[in-house]
Every structure is written in structure tokens, then in C-alpha cells.
C-alpha positions as CSV (number, residue, x, y, z in Angstrom):
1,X,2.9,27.7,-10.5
2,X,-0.2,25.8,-9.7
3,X,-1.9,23.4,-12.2
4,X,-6.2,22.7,-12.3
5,X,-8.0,20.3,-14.7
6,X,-8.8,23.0,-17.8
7,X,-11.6,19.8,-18.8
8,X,-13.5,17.4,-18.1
9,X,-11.0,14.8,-17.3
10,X,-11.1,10.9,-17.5
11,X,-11.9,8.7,-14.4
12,X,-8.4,8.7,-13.1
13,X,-7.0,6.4,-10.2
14,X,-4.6,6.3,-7.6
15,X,-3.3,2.6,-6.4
16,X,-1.4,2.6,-3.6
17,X,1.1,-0.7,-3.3
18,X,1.9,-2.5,0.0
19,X,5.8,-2.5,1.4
20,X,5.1,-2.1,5.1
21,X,7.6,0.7,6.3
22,X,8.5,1.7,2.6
23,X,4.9,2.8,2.0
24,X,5.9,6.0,3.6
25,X,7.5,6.6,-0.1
26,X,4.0,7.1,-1.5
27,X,3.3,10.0,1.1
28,X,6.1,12.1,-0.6
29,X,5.1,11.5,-4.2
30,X,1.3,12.6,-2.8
31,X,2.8,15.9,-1.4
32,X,4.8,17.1,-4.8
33,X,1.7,16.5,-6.4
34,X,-0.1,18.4,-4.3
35,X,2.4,20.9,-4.2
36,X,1.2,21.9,-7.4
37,X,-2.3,21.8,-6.9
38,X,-4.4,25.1,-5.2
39,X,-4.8,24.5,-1.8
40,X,-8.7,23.6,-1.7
41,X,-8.7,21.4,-4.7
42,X,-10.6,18.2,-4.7
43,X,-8.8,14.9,-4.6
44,X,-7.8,14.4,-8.9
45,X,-9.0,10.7,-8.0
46,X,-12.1,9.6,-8.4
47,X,-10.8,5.9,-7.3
48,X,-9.0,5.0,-4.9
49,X,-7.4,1.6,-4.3
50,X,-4.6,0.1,-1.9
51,X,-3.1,-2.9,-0.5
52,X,-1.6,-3.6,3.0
53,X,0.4,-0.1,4.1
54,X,-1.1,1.4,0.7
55,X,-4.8,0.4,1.8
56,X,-4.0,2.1,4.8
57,X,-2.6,5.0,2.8
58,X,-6.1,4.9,0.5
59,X,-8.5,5.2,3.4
60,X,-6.7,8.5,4.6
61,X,-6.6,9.6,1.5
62,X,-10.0,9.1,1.0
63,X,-11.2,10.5,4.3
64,X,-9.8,13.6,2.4
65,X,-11.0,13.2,-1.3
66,X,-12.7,17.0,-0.6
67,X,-9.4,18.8,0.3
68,X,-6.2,16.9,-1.8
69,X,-4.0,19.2,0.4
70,X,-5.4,18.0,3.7
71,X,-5.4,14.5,3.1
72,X,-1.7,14.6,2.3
73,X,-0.8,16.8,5.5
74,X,-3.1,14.4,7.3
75,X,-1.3,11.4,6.1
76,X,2.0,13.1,6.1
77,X,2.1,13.9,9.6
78,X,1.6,10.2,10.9
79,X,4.0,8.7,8.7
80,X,6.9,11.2,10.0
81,X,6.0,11.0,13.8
82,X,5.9,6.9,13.5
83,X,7.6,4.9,16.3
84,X,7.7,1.1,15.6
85,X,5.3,0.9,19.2
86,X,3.0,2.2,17.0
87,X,2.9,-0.5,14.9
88,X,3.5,-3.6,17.0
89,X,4.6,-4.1,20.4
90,X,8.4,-3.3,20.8
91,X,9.2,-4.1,24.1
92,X,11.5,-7.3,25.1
93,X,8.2,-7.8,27.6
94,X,5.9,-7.1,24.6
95,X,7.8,-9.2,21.7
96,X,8.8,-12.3,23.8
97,X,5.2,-12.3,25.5
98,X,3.9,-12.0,22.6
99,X,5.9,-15.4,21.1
100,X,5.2,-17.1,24.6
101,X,1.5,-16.9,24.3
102,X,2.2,-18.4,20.5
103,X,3.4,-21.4,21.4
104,X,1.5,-21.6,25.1
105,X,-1.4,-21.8,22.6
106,X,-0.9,-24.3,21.3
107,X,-2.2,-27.0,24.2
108,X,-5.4,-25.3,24.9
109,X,-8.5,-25.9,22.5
110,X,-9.4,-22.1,22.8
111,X,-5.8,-21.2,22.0
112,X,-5.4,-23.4,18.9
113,X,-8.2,-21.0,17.5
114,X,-6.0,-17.7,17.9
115,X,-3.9,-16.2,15.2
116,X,-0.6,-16.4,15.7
117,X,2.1,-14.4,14.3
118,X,5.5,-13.0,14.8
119,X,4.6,-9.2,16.5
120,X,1.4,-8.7,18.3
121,X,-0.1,-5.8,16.0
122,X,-2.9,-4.4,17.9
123,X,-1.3,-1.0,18.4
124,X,-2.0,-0.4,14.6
125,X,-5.4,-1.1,15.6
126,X,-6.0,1.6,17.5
127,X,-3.6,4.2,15.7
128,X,-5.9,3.5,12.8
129,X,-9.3,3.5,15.4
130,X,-7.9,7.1,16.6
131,X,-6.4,8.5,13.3
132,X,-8.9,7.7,10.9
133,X,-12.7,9.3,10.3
134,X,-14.5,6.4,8.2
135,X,-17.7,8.5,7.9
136,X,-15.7,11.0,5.9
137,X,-15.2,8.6,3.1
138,X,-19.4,8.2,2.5
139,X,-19.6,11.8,2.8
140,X,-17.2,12.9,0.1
141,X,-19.1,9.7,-2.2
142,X,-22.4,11.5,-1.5
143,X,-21.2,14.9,-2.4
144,X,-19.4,13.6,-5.6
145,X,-15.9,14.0,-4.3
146,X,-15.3,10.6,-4.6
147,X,-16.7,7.9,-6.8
148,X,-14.8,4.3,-4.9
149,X,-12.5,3.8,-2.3
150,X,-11.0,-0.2,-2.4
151,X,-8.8,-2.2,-0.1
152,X,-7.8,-5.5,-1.2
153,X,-7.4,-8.8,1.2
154,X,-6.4,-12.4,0.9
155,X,-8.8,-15.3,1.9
156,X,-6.7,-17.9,3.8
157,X,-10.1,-20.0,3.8
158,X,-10.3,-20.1,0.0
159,X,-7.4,-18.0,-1.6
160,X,-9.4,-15.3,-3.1
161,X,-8.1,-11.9,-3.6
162,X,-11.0,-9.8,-1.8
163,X,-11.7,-6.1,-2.7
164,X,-13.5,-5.0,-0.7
165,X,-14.8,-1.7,-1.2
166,X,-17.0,1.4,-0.9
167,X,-19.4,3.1,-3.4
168,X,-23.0,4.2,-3.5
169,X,-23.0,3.0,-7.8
170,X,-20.5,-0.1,-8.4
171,X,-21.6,-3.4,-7.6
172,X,-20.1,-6.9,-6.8
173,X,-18.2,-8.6,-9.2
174,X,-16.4,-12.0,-9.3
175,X,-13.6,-13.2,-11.2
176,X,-11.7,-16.3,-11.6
177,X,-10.0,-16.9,-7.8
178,X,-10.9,-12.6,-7.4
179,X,-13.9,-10.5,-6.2
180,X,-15.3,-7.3,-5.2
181,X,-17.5,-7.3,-2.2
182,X,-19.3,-3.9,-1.4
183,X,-19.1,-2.9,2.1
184,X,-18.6,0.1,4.6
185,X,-14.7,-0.2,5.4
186,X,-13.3,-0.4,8.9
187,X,-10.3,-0.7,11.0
188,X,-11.1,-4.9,10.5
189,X,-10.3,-4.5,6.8
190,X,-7.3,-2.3,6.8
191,X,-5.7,-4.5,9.5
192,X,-6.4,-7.3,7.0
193,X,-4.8,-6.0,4.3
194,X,-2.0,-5.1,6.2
195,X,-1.7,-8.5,8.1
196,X,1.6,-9.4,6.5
197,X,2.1,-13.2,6.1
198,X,3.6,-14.8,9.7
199,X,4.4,-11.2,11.0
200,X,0.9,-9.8,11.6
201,X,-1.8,-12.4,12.8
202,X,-4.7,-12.6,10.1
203,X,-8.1,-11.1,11.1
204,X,-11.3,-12.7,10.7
205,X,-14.3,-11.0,8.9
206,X,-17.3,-12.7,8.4
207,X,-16.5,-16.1,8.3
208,X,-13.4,-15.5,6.6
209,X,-9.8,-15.2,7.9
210,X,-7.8,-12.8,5.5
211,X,-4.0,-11.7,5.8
212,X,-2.2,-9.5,3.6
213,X,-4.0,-8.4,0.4
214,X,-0.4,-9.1,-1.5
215,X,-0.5,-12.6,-1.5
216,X,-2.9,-13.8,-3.5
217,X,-3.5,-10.4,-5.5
218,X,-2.3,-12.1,-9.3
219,X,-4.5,-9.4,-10.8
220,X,-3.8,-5.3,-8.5
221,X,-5.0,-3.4,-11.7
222,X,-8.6,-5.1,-11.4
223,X,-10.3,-3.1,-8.3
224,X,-9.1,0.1,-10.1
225,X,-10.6,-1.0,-13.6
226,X,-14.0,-2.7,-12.3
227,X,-14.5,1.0,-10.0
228,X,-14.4,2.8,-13.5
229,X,-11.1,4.1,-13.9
230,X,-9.9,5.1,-17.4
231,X,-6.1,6.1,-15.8
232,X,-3.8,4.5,-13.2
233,X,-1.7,6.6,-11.4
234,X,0.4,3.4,-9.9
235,X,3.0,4.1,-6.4
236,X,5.5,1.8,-5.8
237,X,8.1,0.9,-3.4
238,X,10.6,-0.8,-4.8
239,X,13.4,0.2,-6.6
240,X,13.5,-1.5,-10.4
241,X,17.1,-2.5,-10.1
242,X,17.8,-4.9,-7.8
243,X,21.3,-5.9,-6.4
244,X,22.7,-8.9,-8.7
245,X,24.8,-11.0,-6.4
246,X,24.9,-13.5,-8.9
247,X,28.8,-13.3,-9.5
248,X,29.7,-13.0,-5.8
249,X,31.4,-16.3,-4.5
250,X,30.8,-14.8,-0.7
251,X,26.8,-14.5,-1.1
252,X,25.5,-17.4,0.3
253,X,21.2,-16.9,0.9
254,X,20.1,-17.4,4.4
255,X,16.6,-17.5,5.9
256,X,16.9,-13.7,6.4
257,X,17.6,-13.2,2.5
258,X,15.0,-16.3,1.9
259,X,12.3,-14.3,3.5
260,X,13.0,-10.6,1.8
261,X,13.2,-12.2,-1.2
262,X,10.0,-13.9,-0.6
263,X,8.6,-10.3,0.8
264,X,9.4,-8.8,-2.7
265,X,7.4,-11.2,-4.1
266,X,4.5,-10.7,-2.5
267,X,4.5,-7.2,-2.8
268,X,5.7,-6.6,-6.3
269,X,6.2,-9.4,-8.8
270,X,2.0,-9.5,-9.6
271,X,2.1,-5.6,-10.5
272,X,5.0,-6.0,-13.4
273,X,3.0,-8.9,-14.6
274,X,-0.3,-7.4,-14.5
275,X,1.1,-4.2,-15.8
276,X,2.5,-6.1,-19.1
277,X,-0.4,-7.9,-19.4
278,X,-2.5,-4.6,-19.6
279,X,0.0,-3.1,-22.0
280,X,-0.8,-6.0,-24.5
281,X,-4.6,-5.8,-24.3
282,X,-4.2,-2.0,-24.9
283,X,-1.9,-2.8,-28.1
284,X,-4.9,-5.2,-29.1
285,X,-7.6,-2.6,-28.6
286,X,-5.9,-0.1,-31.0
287,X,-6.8,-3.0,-34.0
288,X,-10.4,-3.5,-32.5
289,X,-13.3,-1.2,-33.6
290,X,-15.0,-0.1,-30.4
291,X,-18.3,-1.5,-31.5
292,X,-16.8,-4.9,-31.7
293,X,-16.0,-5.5,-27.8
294,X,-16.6,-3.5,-24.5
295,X,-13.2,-3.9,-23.5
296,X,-11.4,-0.1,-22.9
297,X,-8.3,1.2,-22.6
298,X,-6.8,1.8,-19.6
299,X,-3.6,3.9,-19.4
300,X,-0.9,3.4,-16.2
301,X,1.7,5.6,-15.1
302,X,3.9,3.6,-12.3
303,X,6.3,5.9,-10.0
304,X,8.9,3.8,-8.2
305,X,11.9,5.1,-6.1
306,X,14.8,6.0,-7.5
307,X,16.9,4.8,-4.6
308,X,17.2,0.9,-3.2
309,X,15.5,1.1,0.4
310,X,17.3,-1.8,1.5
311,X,20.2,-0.2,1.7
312,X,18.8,3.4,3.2
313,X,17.5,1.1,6.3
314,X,20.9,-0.5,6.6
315,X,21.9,3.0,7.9
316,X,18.7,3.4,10.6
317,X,19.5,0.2,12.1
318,X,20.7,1.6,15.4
319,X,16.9,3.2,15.5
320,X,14.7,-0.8,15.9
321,X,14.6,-1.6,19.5
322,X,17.1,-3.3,20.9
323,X,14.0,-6.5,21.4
324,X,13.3,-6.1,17.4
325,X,17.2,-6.5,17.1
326,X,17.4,-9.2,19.1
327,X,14.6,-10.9,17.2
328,X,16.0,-9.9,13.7
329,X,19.4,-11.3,14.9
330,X,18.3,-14.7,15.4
331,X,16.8,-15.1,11.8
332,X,20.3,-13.6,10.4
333,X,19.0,-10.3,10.1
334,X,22.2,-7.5,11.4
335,X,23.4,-4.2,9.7
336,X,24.6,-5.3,6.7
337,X,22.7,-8.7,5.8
338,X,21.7,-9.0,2.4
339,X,17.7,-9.5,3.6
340,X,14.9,-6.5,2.8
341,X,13.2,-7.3,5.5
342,X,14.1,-4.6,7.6
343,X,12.8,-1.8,5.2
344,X,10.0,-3.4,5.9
345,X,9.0,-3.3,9.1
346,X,11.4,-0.1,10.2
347,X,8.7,1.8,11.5
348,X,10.4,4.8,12.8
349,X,10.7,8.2,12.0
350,X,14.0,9.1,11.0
351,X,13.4,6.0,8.4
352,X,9.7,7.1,7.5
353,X,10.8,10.9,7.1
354,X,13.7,9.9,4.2
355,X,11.3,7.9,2.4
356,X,8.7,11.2,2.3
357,X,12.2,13.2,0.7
358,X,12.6,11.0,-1.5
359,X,8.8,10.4,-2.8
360,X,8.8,14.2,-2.6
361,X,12.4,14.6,-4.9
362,X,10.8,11.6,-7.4
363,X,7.6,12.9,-7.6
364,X,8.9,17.1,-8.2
365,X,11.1,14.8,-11.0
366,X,8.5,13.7,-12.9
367,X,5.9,16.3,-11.9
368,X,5.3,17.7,-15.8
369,X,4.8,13.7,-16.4
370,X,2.3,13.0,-13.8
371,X,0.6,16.8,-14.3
372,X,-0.2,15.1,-18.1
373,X,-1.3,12.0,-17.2
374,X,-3.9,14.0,-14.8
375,X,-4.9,16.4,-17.6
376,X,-3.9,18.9,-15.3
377,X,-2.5,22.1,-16.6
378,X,-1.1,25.5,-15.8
379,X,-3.1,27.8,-14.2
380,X,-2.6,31.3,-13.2
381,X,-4.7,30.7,-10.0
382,X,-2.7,31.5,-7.0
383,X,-3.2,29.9,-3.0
């Protein structure tokens, strides 16, 4: 049973949250969709956005806008080959350099104008330089495959939430402590958005140093809205029902639960509020004759996992790198700490391959759900 647009659909958008590791959750919620979808349909998003791992996630999937199946193979097939060497230098050579050339830094003037950071990142840098086709992405604009692609930053000079994005027909726009800024996107800006606060070293563009486009995103909706979308179609990683340890007279939080807790934040917290937020100016709209405002209604549909990650990577622990472990282990990070951190940066594959099952089992769940928010229905077309 395969599923096409029967008309002229509304501008509908894909946004792609961060969560490191977990973003590999998105990748199986993109393949049940396309499951259902004929095998050289277009992309059924016209916009694209992402932050941190889900900007990374965007880009391939808008190298891809003309072939939906493709672009999820594409994306698929990196995510469930991932080794955490891929990411960040693993080594006890690689991660203890790494921290030795950190603090070594520090007493040289051209030194104490490095990034610093926990892992050195630069093998992301060139998975993404070898991986990635960035003239696709102004192709399948020019042949009306794609109308905007977006990755969000954060300005560590200013605190602005960057988008920064591509488009031959939206322009700039500036908000209170947010902008747009139309570019051609590189490797520089994924590894931006994906320069996770103290872990990854921030990357400097322009005159600007940006880290992780989570931090100072209060608004993740807007890119999506400003690019023309009429429809959300939201990915999440985290599981809406976190672990209340409230009555437990044994949970004391430590500096590994301190900086999960703080990770969460980052990456989720802003979403719920925004989402609510959007929810009430839709409810306000339904009293408001459209000649009276040129505010519009934008409809979300948010996918989150139906299964705590935290937990899952509690059983892959054996798979980090004996330096990683090391690391981990001075912070009060072992096999059973109460800290998400690890889902986080568990970039390896028997991890990154459960998270696609389980994006693919959520997303064939709710596939009649997400086929109506597309206005995608059944046709009798066969692959």
C-alpha cells in the first residue's frame, strides 16, 4: 500500500531536533514514512530545518529532496555503520592529547585564541566533507524540489539564535535575540550547530564564534514558519516521561546527572514551550477574521520515542572505548548512573542501529497519523 499527495498540498515542514547519538531516532521515523511512499517520489517537504545532529540530518536530507527514498537510505546507511572515531577522536592518545593541548594552551597568546573543548571533533568534519554533496541542495531549489533548507546556530559573541539558511526566494529576517541569515551551507555550519556546549569546540564563521544551535534557540518553530511552512512535521528524541526520582532517599545528583539534566535542557525544554505557545496563537486565530491580521495558522505534529534512551545506552556501555570510559568515569558517569549523557554521545552502531528500529516501529505506529498530516493518501500505484 503506497500513499501520493491526491492535491495540491500545504507548505509542509520537517524539523529535525538535536540529541547527539539519539538523533539516529529520526532516521527510522524517515524510513517508515518513506516506506509508504513510491520509490521516486520527491521529498513531501518543501522546508527543511535542523539543529545540531538534526541539522546534520536536514542537510542529507536535503541533498536528497528529489528522491525521498534515497535520501533516507543515504542517511540510513551512515547512521548504522557509526563508530564513535567517527565522531571524535577515541583513542587514550587521541582524548588525553586532545585535553593536554587544552590546558598547554593556555600559556601561549596563540593558544589562548583556540577553542577548547572536551573531544577533539574534527573527524565529523571530514565524515561530513566526504558524505555530503552541498551542490545538490541548490539543485533540487532550482528544479523546485525544494523551496528552504535551515540549520540553526548559537552566537557565543552575542547570544543570538542564527538560522542560517538556503533559498533562492526567502530573505533575512531578525527577531528579538533571533535571525535568519541567507547563505550557501557548508561543513562550517553543520559543525556549528552540532558543537555541543564544552564537548565540541565552537567554530568560527565570519566574525562570529557559534556552538550548538540548542542553546540559545528559545524560539525552534521560527526558521520553519519564516521559510513558509503551513505544517510542522516535528522529530524528537526524547522520551516525554522522564524517570521521577523524587521519592528515592538513595538518588543523590552528581556532576554526571547535573550535566544530562542540563543536556535535556538544551535540547528539549524550548520545543514544549514553543510548541504551547504556537498552540495558543492558533486558538486565537480561530476568533480573528483573516483580514484583520497576517498572522496564519501553523499546524505541528511532534513524534517522540516511545522508549527512554537513557536506559537503552545503559545496555551498549561495553561498546564506548575503553579512553571514553575512562573519561566518563571520572565525571561519575558508569553503567548504571542516573546521567543521559551517554545517549548522547554513544556513537556506535549497535546503539545507532536500535534507535533506527525504534523510529522505524514509532513511526509504522502512527503512520495513518503522519500520512494525514501530509495530505498523503492511498494510492493504487505500485514500486
Amino acid at each position: 500500500m503506497l500513499f501520493k499527495a491526491t492535491k495540491k498540498p500545504k507548505t509542509c515542514a520537517l524539523l529535525l531536533t538535536g540529541g547527539g547519538a539519539r538523533a539516529a531516532y529520526q532516521v527510522g521515523v524517515l524510513k517508515a514514512i518513506s516506506s509508504k511512499l513510491p520509490r521516486n517520489q520527491k521529498s513531501p517537504f518543501k522546508v527543511i530545518s535542523g539543529t545540531s545532529a538534526g541539522a546534520i540530518n536536514a542537510v542529507s536530507m536535503a541533498c536528497y529532496a528529489s528522491c525521498f527514498h534515497l535520501g533516507v537510505k543515504k542517511t540510513e546507511w551512515v547512521w548504522k555503520n557509526f563508530r564513535t572515531e567517527q565522531v571524535y577522536a577515541s583513542t587514550w592518545r587521541g582524548v588525553f592529547g586532545h585535553l593536554a593541548l587544552n590546558y598547554l594552551s593556555k600559556f601561549s597568546k596563540k593558544g589562548k585564541q583556540r577553542a577548547t573543548s572536551l573531544f577533539d571533533n574534527r573527524p565529523l568534519r571530514n565524515l561530513l566533507q566526504e558524505v555530503i554533496d552541498y551542490k545538490r541542495i541548490d539543485r533540487n531549489i532550482l528544479s523546485d524540489h525544494l523551496d528552504a533548507v535551515s540549520v540553526a546556530a548559537s552566537s557565543y559573541n552575542n547570544g543570538d539564535s542564527i538560522a542560517f539558511f538556503q533559498s533562492s526566494s526567502a530573505q533575512d529576517w531578525s527577531r528579538a535575540k533571533r535571525k535568519g541569515v541567507k547563505t550557501m551551507l557548508s561543513t562550517r555550519h553543520l559543525m556549528a550547530s552540532a558543537a555541543i556546549p564544552l564537548v565540541f569546540p565552537s567554530v568560527k564563521i565570519d566574525e562570529h564564534y557559534y556552538g550548538d544551535g540548542s542553546i540559545h534557540q528559545l524560539s525552534p518553530l521560527s526558521p520553519s514558519i519564516h521559510l513558509g511552512a503551513d505544517k510542522i512535521l516535528i522529530i524528537g528524541v526524547e522520551h516525554p516521561e522522564k524517570d521521577d526520582v523524587l521519592g528515592d532517599p538513595e538518588f543523590f545528583p552528581n556532576s554526571a546527572t547535573i550535566t544530562g539534566h542540563l543536556l535535556d535542557t538544551v535540547f528539549t525544554d524550548s520545543l514544549n514551550s514553543d510548541l504551547e505557545r504556537l498552540n495558543r496563537i492558533n486558538s486565537t486565530l480561530e476568533h480573528v477574521p483573516e483580514s484583520k491580521t497576517d498572522l496564519k495558522p501553523v499546524h505541528t505534529l511532534l513524534i517522540n520515542p516511545s522508549r527512554n534512551f537513557s536506559h537503552i545506552a545503559s545496555n551498549y556501555y561495553d561498546q564506548i572505548p575503553s579512553a571514553i570510559r575512562f573519561l566518563l568515569k571520572l565525571i561519575g558517569v558508569n553503567r548504571n548512573s542516573e546521567s543521559t549523557l551517554m545517549s548522547y554521545i554513544l556513537f556506535e552502531k549497535p546503539f545507532t542501529k536500535k534507535l533506527i528500529e525504534i523510529g522505524y516501529e514509532d513511526g509504522l505506529a502512527r503512520l495513518d497519523e503522519i500520512m494525514a498530516f501530509l495530505e498523503l493518501e492511498e494510492t493504487t500505484q505500485t514500486d
